[in-house]
N, C-alpha and C positions, 0 to 999 in steps of 0.2 A: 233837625231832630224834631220828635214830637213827645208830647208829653201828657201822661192821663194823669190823674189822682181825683181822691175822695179826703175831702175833709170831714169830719163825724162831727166833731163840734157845729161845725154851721153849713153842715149837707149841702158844703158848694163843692162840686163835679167838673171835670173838665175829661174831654175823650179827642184823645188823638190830636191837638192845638200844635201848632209848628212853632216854635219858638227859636232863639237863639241860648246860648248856650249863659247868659247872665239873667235873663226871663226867666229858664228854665229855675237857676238855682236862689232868685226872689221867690218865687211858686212854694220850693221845698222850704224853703227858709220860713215862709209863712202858715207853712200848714200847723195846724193843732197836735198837740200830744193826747189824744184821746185814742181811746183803743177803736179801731174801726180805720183808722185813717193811713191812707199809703197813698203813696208815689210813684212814678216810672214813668221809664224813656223808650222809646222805640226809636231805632236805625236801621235800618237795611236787613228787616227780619233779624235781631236783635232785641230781645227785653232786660231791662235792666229793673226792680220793683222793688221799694221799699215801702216794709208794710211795720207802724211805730207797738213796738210790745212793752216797752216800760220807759221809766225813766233811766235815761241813754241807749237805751237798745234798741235796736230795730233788727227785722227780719232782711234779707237781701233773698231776694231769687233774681239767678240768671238766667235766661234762656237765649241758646245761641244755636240754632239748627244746623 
């Protein structure tokens, strides 16, 4: 799988990284709670996107063509 996200706290980026599936959820584990910052996987034309709205919430968009 691959994985993008944006950290808003310290504008560290990452686009498209192939990772494994424990990589992947250290990455989310460690992103910030600031407004700006989201997550997601790509598979086989598949998006998965977590984008963080508050304290405990988050946005999810799927896209599955």
């Amino acid at each position: 799988m691959k994985i993008f996200l944006y950290d808003s706290e310290t504008d560290y980026k990452v686009d498209n990284y192939e990772v494994d599936l424990e990589e992947a959820l250290d990455e989310f584990y460690a992103l910030s709670d600031e407004d700006g910052s989201f997550f997601g996987v790509t598979d086989n034309n598949t998006i998965l996107q977590f984008a963080w709205e508050g304290d405990d919430k988050w946005l999810v968009d799927i896209y599955y063509p």
